[in-house]
N, C-alpha and C positions, 0 to 999 in steps of 0.2 A: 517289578519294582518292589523292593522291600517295603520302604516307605510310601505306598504311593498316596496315601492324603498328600505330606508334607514334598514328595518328590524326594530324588535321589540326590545325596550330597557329592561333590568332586572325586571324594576318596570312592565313594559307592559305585559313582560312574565311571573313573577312572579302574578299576577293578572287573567290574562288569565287562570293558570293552578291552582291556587286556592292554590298555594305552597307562601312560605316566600322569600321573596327576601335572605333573609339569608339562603335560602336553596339552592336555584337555584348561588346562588354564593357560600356555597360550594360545589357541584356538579362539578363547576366550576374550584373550587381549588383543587379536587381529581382527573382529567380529564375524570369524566361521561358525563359533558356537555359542551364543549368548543363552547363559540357563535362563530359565523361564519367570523366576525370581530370587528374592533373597531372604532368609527367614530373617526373624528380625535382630538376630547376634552378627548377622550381615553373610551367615554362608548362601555359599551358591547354591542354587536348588533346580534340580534337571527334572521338567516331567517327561511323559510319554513319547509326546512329539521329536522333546530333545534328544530321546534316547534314538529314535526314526534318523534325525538327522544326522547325529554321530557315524548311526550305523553306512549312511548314504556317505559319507565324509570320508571313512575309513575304508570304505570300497573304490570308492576313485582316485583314492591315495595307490591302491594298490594296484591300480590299473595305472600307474604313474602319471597322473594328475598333478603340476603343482597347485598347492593351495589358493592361489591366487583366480587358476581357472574352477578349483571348488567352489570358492566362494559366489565366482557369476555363475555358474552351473546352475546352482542350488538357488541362486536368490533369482534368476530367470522366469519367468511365467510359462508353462508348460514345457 
């Protein structure tokens, strides 16, 4: 994480994960990926964990998952 005090911003993470920032923001808008806060100009801010989850997100995308079963996937307890 470049930023890691303040977390990574949309563009940063979107970059990062090789995804569109219009995807990682609607991931966002469907609650697969909610960043961990918002500085206070109101960007998004992705830490550690979110970047864990992306990565988990992006991999069962590819195992042709739809988004719908990521989402119970990933919010499931064990």
């Amino acid at each position: 994480m470049s930023n890691s005090e303040d977390g990574l911003k949309v563009g940063e993470l979107a970059r990062a994960s090789g995804l569109s920032i219009r995807t990682v923001r609607y991931y966002d808008q469907i609650g697969l990926l909610t960043p961990s806060r918002r500085s206070p100009a109101g960007h998004r801010l992705y830490d550690a964990s979110d970047v864990r989850r992306l990565d988990r997100i992006c991999l069962l995308r590819r195992a042709g998952l739809p988004l719908a079963e990521i989402g119970q996937a990933l919010d499931e307890p064990g």
